[in-house]
C-alpha positions in Angstrom: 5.4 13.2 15.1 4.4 13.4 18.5 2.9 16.8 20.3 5.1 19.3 19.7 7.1 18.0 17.5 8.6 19.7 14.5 9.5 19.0 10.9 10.9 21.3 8.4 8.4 20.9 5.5 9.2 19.3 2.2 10.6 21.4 -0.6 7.5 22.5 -3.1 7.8 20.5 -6.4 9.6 22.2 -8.8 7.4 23.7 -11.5 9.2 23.0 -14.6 8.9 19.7 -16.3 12.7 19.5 -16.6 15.2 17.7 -14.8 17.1 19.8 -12.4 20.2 20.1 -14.4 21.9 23.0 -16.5 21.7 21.2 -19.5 20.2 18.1 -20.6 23.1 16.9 -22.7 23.4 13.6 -24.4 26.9 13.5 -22.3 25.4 14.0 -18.7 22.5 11.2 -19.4 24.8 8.6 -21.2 24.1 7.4 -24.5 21.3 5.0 -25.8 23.4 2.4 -26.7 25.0 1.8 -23.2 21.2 1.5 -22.1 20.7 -1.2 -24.7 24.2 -3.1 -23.3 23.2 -3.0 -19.9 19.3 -4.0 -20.6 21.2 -7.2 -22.6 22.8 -8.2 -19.8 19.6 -8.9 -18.1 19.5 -6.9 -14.7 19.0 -7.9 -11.2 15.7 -6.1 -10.3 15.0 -4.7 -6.8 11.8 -3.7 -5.2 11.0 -2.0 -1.7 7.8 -1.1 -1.2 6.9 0.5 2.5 3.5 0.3 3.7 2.3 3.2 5.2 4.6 5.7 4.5 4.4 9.9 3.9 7.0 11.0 1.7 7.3 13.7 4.4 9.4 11.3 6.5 12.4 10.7 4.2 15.5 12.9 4.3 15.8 13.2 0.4 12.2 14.3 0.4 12.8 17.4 3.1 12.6 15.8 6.7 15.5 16.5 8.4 14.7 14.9 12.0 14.2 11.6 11.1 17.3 9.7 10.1 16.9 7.8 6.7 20.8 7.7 5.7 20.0 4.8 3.0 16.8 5.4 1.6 18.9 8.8 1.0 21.9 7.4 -0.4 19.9 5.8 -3.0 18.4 8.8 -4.2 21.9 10.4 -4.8 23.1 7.5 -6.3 19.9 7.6 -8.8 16.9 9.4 -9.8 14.6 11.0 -7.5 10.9 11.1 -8.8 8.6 14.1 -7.3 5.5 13.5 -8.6 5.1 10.0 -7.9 1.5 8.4 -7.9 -0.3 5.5 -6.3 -3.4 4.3 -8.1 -5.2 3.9 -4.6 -4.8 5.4 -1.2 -5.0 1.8 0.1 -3.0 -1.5 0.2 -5.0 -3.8 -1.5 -5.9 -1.8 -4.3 -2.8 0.0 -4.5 -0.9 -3.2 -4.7 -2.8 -4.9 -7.3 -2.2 -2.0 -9.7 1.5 -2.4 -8.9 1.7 -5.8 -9.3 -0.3 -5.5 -12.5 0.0 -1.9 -14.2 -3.5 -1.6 -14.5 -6.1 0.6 -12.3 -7.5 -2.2 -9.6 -10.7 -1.1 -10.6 -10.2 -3.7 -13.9 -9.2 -6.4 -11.4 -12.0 -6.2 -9.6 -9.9 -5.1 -6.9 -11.8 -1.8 -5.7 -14.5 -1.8 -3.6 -17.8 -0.6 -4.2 -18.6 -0.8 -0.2 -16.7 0.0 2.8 -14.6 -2.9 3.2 -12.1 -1.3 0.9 -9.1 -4.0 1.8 -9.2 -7.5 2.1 -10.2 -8.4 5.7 -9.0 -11.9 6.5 -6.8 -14.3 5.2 -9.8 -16.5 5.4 -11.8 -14.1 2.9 -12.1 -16.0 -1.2 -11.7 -12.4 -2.6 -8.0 -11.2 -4.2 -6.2 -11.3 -7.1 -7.7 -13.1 -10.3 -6.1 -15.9 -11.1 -6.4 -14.6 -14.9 -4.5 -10.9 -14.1 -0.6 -11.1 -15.1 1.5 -9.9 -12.5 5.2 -8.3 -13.6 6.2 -11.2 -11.7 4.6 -14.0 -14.3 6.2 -12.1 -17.1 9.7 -12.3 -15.7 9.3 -15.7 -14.4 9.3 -16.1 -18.5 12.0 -14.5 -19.7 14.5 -16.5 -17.1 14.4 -14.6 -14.1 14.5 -16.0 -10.4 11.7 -14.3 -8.8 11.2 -13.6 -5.2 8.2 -12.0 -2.8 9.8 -11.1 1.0 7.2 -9.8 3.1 3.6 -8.6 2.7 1.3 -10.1 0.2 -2.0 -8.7 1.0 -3.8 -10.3 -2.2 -5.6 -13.1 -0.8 -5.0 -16.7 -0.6 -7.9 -19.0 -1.0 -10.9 -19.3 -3.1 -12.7 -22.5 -2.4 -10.4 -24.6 0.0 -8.0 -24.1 3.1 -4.7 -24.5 0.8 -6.3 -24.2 -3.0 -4.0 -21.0 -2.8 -5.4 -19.9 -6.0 -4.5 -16.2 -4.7 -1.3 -17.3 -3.4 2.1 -15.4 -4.5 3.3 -18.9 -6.4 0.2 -18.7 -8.7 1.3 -15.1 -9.5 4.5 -16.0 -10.6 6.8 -15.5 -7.7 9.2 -18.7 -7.5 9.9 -18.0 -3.5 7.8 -16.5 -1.2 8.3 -15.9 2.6 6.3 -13.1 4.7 2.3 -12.4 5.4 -0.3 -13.4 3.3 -2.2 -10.5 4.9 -1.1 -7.3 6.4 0.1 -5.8 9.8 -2.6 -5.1 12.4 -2.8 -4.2 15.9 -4.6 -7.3 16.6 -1.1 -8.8 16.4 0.0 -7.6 19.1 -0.9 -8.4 22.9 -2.9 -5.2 24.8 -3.2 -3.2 21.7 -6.3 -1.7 20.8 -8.8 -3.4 17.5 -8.0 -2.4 14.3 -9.9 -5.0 12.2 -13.5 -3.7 11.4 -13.6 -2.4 15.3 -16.6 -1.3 14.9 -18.4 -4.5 13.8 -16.7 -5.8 16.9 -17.8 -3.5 18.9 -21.3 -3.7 18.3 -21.1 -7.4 18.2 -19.9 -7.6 21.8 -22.1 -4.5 23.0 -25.4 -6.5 21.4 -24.0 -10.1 23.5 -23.8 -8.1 26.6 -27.1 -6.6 26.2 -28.7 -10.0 25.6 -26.9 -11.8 28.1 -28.0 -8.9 30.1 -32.0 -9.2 29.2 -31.7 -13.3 29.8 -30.1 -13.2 33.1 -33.4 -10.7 34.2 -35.9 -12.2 32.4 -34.7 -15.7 34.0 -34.5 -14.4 37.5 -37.7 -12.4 36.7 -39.4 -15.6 35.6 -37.4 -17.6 38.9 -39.0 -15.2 41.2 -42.2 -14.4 39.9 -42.1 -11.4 39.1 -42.4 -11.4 34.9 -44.2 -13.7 33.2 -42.3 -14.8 30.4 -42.3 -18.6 29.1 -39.2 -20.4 29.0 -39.1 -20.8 25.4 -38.9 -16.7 25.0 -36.3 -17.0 27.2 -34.6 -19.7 25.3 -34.8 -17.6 21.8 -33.0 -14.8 23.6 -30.6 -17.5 24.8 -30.0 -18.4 21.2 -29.4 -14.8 19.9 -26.8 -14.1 22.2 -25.1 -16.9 22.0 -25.0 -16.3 18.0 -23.8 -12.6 18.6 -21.0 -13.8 21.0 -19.9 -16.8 18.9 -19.8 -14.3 15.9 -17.9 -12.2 18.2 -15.1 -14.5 19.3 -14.8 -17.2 17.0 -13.9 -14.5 14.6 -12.4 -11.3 16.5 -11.1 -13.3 19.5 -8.4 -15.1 17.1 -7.5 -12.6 14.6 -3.9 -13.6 16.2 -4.0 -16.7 15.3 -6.5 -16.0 12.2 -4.7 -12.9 10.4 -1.2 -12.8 11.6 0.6 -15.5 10.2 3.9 -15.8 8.6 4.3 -18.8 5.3 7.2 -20.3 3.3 6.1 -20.6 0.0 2.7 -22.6 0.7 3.8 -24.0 4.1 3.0 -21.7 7.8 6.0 -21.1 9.9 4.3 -19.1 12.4 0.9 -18.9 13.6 0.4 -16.6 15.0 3.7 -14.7 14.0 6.2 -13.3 16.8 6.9 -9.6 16.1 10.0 -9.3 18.3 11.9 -11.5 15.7 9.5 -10.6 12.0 12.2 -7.7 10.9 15.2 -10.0 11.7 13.3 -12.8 10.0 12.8 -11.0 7.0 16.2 -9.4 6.1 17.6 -12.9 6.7 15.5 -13.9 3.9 16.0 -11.3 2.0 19.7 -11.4 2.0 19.5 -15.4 1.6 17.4 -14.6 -1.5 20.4 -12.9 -3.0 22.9 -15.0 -2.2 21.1 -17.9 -3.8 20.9 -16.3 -6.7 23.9 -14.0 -7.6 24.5 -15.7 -10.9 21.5 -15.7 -12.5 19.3 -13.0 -13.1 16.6 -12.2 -9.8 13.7 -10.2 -9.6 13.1 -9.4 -5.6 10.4 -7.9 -3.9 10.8 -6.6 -0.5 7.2 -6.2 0.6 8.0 -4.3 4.1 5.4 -4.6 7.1 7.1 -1.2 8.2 5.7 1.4 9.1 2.2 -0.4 9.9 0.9 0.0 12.7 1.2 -1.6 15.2 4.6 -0.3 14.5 6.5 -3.5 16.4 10.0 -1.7 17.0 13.2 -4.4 17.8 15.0 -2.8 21.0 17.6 -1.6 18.8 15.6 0.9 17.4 13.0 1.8 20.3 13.3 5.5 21.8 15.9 6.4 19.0 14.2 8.7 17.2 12.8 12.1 17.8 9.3 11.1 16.9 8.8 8.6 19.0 7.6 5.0 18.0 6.6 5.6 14.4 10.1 7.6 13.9 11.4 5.0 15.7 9.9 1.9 13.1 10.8 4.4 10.0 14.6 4.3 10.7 14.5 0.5 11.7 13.1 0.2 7.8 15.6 2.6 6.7 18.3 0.0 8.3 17.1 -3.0 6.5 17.4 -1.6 3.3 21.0 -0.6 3.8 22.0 -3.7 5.3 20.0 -5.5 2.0 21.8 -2.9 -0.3 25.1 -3.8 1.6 24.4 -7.7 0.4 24.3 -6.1 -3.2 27.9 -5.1 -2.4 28.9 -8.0 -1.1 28.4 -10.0 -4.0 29.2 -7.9 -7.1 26.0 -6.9 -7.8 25.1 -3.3 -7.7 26.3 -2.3 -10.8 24.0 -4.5 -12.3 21.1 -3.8 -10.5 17.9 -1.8 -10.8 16.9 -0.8 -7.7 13.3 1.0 -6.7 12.1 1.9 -3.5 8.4 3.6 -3.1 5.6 3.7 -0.6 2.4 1.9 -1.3 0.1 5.1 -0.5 0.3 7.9 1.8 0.7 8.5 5.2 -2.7 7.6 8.1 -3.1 11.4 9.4 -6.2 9.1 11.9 -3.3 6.4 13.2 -2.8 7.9 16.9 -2.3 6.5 20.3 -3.5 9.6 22.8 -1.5 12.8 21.9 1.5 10.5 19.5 1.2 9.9 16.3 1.5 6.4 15.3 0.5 7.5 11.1 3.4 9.3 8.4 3.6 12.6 7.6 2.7 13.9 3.9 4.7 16.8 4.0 3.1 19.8 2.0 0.6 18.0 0.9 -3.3 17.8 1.9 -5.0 14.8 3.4 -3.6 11.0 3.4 -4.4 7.1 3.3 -8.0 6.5 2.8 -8.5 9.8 0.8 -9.2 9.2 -2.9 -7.9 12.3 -4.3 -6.2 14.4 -1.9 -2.6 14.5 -2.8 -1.3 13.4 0.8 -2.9 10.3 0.3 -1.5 9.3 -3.0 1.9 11.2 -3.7 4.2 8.9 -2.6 8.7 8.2 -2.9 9.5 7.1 -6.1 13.2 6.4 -6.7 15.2 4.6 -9.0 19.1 3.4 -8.9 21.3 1.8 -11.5 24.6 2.9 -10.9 26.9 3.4 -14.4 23.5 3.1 -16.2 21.7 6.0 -14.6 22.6 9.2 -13.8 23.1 9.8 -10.4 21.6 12.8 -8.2 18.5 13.7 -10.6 15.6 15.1 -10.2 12.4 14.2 -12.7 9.3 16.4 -12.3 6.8 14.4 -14.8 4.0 12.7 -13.9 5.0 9.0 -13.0 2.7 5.9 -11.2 3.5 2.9 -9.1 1.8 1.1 -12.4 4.9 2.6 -14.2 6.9 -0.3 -12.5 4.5 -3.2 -14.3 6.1 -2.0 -18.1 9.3 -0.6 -16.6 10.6 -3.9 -15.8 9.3 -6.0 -18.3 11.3 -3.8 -20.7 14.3 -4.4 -18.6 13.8 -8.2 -18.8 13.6 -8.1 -22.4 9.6 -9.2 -22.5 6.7 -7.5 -24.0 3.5 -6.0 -22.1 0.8 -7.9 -22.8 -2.2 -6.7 -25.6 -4.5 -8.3 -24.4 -5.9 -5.9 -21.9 -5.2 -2.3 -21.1 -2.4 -1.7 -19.6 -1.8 1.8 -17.4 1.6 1.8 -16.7 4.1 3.5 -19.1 7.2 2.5 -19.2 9.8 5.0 -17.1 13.1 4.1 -19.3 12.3 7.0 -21.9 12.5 9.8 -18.9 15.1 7.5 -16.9 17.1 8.0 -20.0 16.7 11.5 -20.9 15.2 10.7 -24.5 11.7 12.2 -23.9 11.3 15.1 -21.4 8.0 14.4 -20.8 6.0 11.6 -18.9 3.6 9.9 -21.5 0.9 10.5 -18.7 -1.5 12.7 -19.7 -4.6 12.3 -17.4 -4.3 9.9 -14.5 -8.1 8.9 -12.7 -7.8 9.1 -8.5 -10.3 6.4 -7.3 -11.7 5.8 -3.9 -13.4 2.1 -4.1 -15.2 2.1 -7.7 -16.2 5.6 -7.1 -13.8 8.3 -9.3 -12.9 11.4 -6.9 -10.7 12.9 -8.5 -8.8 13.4 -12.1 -5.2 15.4 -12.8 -4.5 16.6 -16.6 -1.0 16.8 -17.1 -1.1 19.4 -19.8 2.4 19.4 -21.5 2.3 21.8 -24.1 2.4 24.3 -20.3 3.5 22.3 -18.0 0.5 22.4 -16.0 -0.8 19.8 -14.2 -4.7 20.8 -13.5 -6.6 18.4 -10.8 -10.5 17.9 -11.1 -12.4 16.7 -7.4 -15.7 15.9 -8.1 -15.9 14.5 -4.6 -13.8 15.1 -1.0 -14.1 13.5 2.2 -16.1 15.2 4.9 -13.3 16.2 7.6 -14.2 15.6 11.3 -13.7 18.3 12.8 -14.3 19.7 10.3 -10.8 21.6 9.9 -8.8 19.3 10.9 -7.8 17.4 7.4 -8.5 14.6 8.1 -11.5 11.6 9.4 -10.7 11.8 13.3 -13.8 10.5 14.4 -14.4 7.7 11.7 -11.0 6.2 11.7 -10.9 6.7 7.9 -12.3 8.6 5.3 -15.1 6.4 3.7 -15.5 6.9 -0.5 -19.6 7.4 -0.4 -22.7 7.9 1.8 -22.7 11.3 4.5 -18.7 11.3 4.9 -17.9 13.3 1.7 -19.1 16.2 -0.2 -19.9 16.4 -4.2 -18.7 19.0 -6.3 -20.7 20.7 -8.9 -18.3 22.2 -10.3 -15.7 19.9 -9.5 -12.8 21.9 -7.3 -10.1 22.6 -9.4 -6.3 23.2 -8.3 -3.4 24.2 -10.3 -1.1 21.7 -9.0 2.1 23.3 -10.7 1.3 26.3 -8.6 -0.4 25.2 -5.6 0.8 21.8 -5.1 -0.9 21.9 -1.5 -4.6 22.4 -3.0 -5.4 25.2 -1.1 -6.8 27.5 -3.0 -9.4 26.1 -5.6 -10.0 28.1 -8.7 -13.0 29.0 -9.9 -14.5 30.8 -13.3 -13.7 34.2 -11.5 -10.4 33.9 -11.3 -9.0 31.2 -13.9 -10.2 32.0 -17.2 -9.9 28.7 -19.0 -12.0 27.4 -16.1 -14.4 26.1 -18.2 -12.4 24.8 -20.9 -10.7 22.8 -18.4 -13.5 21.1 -16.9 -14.8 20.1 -20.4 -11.5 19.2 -21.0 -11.4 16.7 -18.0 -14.4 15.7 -18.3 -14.4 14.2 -22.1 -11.2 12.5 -20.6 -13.1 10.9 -17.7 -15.8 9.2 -20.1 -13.3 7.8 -22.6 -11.2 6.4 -19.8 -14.7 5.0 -18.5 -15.1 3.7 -22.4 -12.2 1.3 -21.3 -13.9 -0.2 -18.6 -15.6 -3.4 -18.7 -17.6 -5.3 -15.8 -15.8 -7.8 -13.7 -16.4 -9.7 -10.5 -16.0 -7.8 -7.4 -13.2 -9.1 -5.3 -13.5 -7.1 -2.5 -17.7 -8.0 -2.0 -19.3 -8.2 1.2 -19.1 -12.3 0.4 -15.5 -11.8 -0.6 -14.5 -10.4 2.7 -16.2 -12.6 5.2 -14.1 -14.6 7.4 -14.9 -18.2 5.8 -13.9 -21.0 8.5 -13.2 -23.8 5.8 -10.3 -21.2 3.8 -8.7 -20.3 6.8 -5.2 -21.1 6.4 -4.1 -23.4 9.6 -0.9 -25.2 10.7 -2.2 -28.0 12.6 -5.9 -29.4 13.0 -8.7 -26.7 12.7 -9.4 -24.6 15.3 -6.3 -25.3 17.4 -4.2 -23.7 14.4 -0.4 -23.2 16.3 3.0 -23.7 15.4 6.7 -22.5 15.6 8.8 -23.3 13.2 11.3 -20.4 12.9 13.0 -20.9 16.3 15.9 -22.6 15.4 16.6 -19.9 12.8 15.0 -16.8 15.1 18.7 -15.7 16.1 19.1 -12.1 15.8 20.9 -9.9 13.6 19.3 -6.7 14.3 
């Protein structure tokens, strides 16, 4: 990860649509009526979700220098998926249309300016109340249902503890972890990451008042401008806005942002990351304890790999690419020592088990010469970008021991909004009709009864604005992918947003195409070479083709509140969630239970 540091690059997706078997046999795949035994039985269903991940940096996905020994085992012992999609190359929005199955676009959940995230735990935007999460559904048909970890949905609306945005209105039972996200501001001596450069330009315009009073006072003390007092005064009253705006917000996004809550209660404000990871997997673990004889649904939300990247000294200078490489295989740990738990109680027979990444790797996430983002493998671009595939392909794989086959490989086109219908069908529920639902359910492929995905055209969004649109055509096996717009890269060959931080959706930083750039995926899975009329003859077909696709999907689109509005996002002093009296918001309340296990 660091300079200098090397990776053997991830096997190119196979081009076939086929698993990667001799022979697809009804006695290699098991037979349908097992699968309708085992989904009677009511599974356990297990979620890990990584924040921040490439699917360069997994062993079953072609790293070999970084050590992911579980995240590995599980794809042997289950179904590896290659072309794996998030519906947004952000958390927020990516995470809605998990939760949900739908594009966050129809939760309001995309942004149509550049805060594309929520920003604050303070902030009224997240999750409608009136969206059904998988969660709800289960909570229905008699499953326990658990959230460990991050939540990045929003809490409040109109109050400091309405929590109308809260996990436990969206139907998890148990929640412990962050209502927000992992940021550098949680840790001590680490450079801004919230809106740094707001901040910055709120604390360069204090200086430069506080600047112009103190000459235009001792100007006007000595004689030598004269300037009335009340002039002096106003200028007075500016700056102390601009600084107040400053600190009362940016100085405490500690103790503002980077909390951890039980259910609706704080137990840490702010959090302490030397102890978050051991905190977590005790939770996680207790979560399955509780509940071995009853049916769970549990959600391991992980912080990792996040910057700030908060390493326990188990894990520090382990790796051979330094602190991010470090944080991936502390991740990597958890999940064995939570799969171990499975084990330990009889249950991993009778449990599906998924583990993904919410989008792509940060290429932009560095510290001086390290790298403190993931790596995307083959793949161009990464987090931030709405169509480039480095942002968006992500891990996707599936487990069910005696129920799946073990050691597959599926090629088809599959979502993160796959999960929303996957595991309703598992539970035994039905997806709701009331509203389009994305997803498709992933039991036909995980059972060998279709051969292809019922994806045909999936829509790559960057905020509200549509970037990019793949056509998986099956009666080929192509997979064609439109760009009608890509991010300007600074420099400009570097693939990726260097000097912005991020790649924005709109305005100077990208480029429209007329005609869109158009990639053969199944061939050129890295997009390097776009096609054009000259030398792909059905160019033109295929951009019609694409293009009557994008305005029927638009067809399906109705207006909805924006959750992630300028309003939405502003740090709102009477929602911020506090454990004790407002502003002096402090407590500790894990440190009888903070004893280490990692």
């Amino acid at each position: 990860m660091g300079a200098g540091a090397r990776r053997d690059p991830a096997p190119r997706p196979l081009r076939g649509r086929r698993y990667l078997v001799t022979a697809l046999t009804s006695c290699l795949f098991w037979n349908t009526f097992g699968m309708s035994a085992a989904m009677d039985s009511k599974p356990n269903i297990l979620l890990f979700v990584a924040d921040d991940l490439g699917i360069g940096d997994i062993g079953c996905y072609g790293n070999n220098t970084i050590r992911t020994p579980n995240i590995d085992r599980l794809a042997r012992e289950g179904v590896k998926l290659t072309q794996h999609i998030a519906a947004a190359p952000l958390c927020t929005p990516s995470r809605a249309a998990f939760l949900t199955g739908r594009y966050p676009i129809r939760s309001g959940m995309a942004s149509s300016n550049r805060y594309r995230a929520l920003q604050w735990n303070a902030g009224s935007g997240g999750l409608p109340a009136n969206e059904t999460t998988f969660a709800r559904l289960l909570q229905k048909q008699g499953y326990t249902t658990g959230l460990i970890g991050k939540w990045h949905q929003g809490v409040n609306c109109e109050s400091f503890n309405d929590h109308c945005h809260h996990p436990l209105n969206h139907g998890f039972d148990y929640f412990y972890g962050m209502p927000f996200t992992l940021l550098s501001n949680c840790q001590e001596n680490k450079p801004p990451e919230l809106d740094a450069a707001l901040q910055a330009k709120l604390w360069l315009y204090s200086q430069i008042i506080a600047l112009a009073v103190f000459t235009l006072t001792a100007g006007k003390l000595t004689g030598l401008v004269s300037i009335c007092w009340k002039i002096i005064a106003c200028f007075t009253l500016v700056g102390c806005i601009f600084f107040i705006s400053w600190y009362s917000s940016y100085g405490f996004v500690q103790y503002w942002n980077c909390i951890l809550m039980r259910n609706h209660d704080i137990t840490e404000q702010p959090m302490r990351l030397e102890r978050t990871a051991s905190l977590m997997l005790k939770e996680a673990v207790s979560f399955i304890e509780r509940n071995r004889h009853r049916p769970f649904l549990l959600f391991i939300s992980f912080l990792h790999v996040h910057t700030p990247l908060f390493t326990t000294a188990k894990f520090l200078r382990k790796s051979r690419h330094g602190l991010y490489g470090d944080n991936v295989e502390e991740m990597d740990w958890m999940v064995g020592k939570i799969l171990d738990s499975l084990d330990k109680e009889g249950l991993k027979n009778n449990t599906f088990t998924y583990f993904a990444s919410d989008h792509g790797g940060q290429l932009e996430a560095q510290d001086g010469s390290a790298q403190l983002g993931g790596w995307n493998g083959i793949y161009k671009g990464g987090k931030g970008m709405g169509g480039w595939e480095g942002g968006i392909r992500v891990p996707g794989i599936i487990r069910w021991p005696g129920v799946l086959p073990a050691d597959i490989v599926i090629n088809e086109l599959t979502s993160l909004m796959d999960i929303f219908p996957t595991v309703i069908q598992l539970a035994g529920g039905a997806v709701p009709q009331d509203r389009v639902i994305d997803g498709r359910s992933l039991l036909p492929l995980l059972q060998g009864t279709v051969q292809h995905s019922e994806h045909q055209f999936m829509f790559h969004y960057c905020g509200v604005f549509l970037h990019a649109v793949r056509w998986h055509q099956k009666d080929s096996g192509t997979v064609w992918k439109a760009h009608y717009t890509t991010p300007v890269f600074q420099p400009k060959d570097s693939g990726a947003c260097f000097r912005r931080g991020i790649c924005p959706c709109f305005g100077d930083g990208i480029t429209h195409h007329d005609p869109p750039l158009l990639f053969d995926l199944s061939q050129d899975p890295s997009e390097a070479n776009p096609l054009s009329a000259d030398t792909e003859p059905l160019f033109d077909t295929i951009i019609r083709r694409i293009g009557k696709a994008v305005e029927e999907h638009h067809k399906t689109l109705t207006p909805v509140p924006q959750q992630l509005s300028y309003y939405n996002n502003m740090w709102k002093p009477w929602l911020q969630p506090c454990c004790g009296t407002f502003p002096t918001c402090w407590c500790d309340k894990e440190s009888s239970k903070a004893e280490d296990i990692l």
